[in-house]
TORDREN-817779 format. One record per residue: residue in three letters; x, y, z of N, C-alpha, C in turn. Coordinates in pm, whole numbers, plus 32768, in hexadecimal, padded with zeros to 4 digits. Atoms other than C-alpha are relative to their C-alpha. Example, Ala and Ser with C-alpha at 12.3 -4.5 7.8 and 13.67 -1.06 7.14 Angstrom:
<rs>
ALA80597F89800084CE7E3E830C805A80788000SER7FAE7F897FFA85577F9682CA7FB3806D8049
</rs>
This chain:
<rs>
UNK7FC67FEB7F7CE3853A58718D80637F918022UNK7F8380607FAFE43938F371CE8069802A7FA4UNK7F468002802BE52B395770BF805B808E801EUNK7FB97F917FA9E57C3A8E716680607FCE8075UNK7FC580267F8AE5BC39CB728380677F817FF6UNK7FC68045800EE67838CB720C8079805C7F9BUNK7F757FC2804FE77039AE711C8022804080A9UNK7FBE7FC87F6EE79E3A747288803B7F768041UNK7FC480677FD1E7E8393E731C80977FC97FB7UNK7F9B80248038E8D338D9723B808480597FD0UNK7FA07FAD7FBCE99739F472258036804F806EUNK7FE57FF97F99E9B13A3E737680637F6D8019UNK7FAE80B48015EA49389C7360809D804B7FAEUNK7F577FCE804DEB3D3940726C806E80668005UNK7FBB7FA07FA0EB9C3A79733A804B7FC88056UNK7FE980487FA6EBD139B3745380937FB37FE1UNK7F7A8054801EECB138B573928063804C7FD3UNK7F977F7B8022ED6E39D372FC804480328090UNK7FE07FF57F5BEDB33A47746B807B7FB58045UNK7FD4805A7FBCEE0839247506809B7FC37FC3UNK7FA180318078EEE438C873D18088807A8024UNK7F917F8B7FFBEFAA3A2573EC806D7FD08089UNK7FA980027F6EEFF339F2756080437F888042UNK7FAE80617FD6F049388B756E80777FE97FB4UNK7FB57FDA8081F12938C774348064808C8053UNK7FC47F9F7FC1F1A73A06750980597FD58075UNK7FEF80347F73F1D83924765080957FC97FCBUNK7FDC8056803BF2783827759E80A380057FCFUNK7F707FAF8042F39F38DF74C680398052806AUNK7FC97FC37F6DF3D639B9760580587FC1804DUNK7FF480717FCDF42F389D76B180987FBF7FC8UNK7F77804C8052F5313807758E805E80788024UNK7F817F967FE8F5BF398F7586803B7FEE806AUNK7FAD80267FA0F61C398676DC80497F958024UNK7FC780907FC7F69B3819770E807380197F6CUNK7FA58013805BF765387C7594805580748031UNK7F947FDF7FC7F8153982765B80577FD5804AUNK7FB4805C7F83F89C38B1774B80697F797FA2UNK7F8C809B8026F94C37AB764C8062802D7FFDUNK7F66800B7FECFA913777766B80757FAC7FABUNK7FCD80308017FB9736E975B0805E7F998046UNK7FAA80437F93FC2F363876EA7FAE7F798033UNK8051807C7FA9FB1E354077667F9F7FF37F8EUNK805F803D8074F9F9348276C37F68804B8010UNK80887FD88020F8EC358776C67FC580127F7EUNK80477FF280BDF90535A975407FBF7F757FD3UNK804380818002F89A3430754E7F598006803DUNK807580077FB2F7A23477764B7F8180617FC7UNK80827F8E8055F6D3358475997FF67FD87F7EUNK801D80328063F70934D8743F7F787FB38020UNK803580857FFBF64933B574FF7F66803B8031UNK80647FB27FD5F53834D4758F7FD780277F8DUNK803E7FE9808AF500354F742C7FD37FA47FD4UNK809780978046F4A5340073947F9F7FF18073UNK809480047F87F3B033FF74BD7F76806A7FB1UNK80537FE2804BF322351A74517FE780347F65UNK800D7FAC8081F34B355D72FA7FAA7FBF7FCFUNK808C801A8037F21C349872907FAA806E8019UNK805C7F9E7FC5F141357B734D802980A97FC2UNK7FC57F878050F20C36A172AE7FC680217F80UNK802F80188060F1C5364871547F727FE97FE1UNK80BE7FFC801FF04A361271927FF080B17FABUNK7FFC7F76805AF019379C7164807C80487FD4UNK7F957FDF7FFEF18737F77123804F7FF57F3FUNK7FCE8016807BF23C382A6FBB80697F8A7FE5UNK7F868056802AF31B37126F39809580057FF6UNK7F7F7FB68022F41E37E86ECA804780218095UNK7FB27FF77F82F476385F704080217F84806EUNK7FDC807F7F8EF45836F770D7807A7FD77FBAUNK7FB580268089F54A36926FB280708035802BUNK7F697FB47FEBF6423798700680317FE3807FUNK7FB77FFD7F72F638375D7192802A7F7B7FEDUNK7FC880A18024F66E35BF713880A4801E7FB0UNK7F8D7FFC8022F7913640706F80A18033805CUNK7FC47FB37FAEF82C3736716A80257F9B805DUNK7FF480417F92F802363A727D804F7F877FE5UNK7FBC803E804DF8C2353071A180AA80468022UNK7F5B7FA97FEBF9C9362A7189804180088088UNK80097FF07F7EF9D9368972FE803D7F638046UNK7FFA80B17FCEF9E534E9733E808B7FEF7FD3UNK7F8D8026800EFB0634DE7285808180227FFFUNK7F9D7F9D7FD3FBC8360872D37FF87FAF808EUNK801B804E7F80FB7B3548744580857F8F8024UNK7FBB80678028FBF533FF73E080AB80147FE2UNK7F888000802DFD27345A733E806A809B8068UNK7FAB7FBD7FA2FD7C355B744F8016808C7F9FUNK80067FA08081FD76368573077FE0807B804CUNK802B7F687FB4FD5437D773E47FE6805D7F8CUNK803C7F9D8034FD3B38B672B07F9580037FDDUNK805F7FD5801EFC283943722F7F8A7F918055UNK808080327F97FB45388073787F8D806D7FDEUNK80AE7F647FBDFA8F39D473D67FDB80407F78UNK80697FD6809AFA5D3A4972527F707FAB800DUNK8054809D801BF9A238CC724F7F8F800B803CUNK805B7FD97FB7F905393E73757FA880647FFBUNK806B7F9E800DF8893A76733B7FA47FFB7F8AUNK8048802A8094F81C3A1171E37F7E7FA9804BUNK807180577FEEF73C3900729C7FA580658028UNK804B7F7D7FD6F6C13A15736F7FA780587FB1UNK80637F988050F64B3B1472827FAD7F7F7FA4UNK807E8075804CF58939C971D87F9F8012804EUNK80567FFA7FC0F4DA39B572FB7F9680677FF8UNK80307F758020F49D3B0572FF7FA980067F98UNK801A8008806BF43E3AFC71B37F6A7FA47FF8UNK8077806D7FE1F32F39E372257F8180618048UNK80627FA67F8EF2803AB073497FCA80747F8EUNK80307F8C805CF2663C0472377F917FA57FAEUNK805C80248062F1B93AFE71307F8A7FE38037UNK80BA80347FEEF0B53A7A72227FC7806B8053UNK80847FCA7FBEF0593BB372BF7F7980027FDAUNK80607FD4806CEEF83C1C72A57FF580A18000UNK7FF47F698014EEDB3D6572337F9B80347F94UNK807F7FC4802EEDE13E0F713680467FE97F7DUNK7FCF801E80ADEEDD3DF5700680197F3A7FECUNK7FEA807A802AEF0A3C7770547F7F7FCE7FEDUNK807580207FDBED9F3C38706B7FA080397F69UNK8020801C80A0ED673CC76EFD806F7FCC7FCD
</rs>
């Protein structure tokens, strides 16, 4: 009986964190999408959300793939220096590219029944 009650316990612990994980991971990238619509090539918000990503991109990378933190660090590079150098083409490709990363983030950590096998 206690190890009934202790495997229940403990996966209920790992439901839970699964959960919590999806929706702060959901909050989170939500958050970047909207504030990465708003950059601009005219003022220093591409500075200012570079400087919000290293905030959270630790916390990203806890449950988060490498490969998509990797690509938004690259994008946002790009973005900085299309900025810098005043470079208007291809901004909003840069941008939407970051975007669908994000995107791309929120789909990997849902939970769902195929991510969960």
């Amino acid at each position: 009986m206690k190890a009934f009650i202790i495997s229940t316990v403990a996966l209920t612990l790992i439901l839970f964190l699964a959960v919590f994980n999806s929706i702060f991971i959901y909050n989170v990238t939500n958050s970047l999408i909207e504030d990465a619509q708003g950059l601009s090539i005219d003022n220093n918000s591409v500075s200012e959300y570079a400087e919000r990503w290293e905030d959270l991109q630790p916390l990203i990378k806890i449950s988060s793939s490498h490969k998509e933190t990797h690509r938004i660090d690259e994008v946002i590079g790009v973005l900085k220096a299309k900025t810098e150098h005043q470079i208007s083409s291809g901004f909003e490709e840069e941008k939407s590219l970051l975007i669908e990363y994000l995107i791309q983030i929120q789909e990997d950590e849902k939970v769902t029944f195929d991510s969960i096998i």
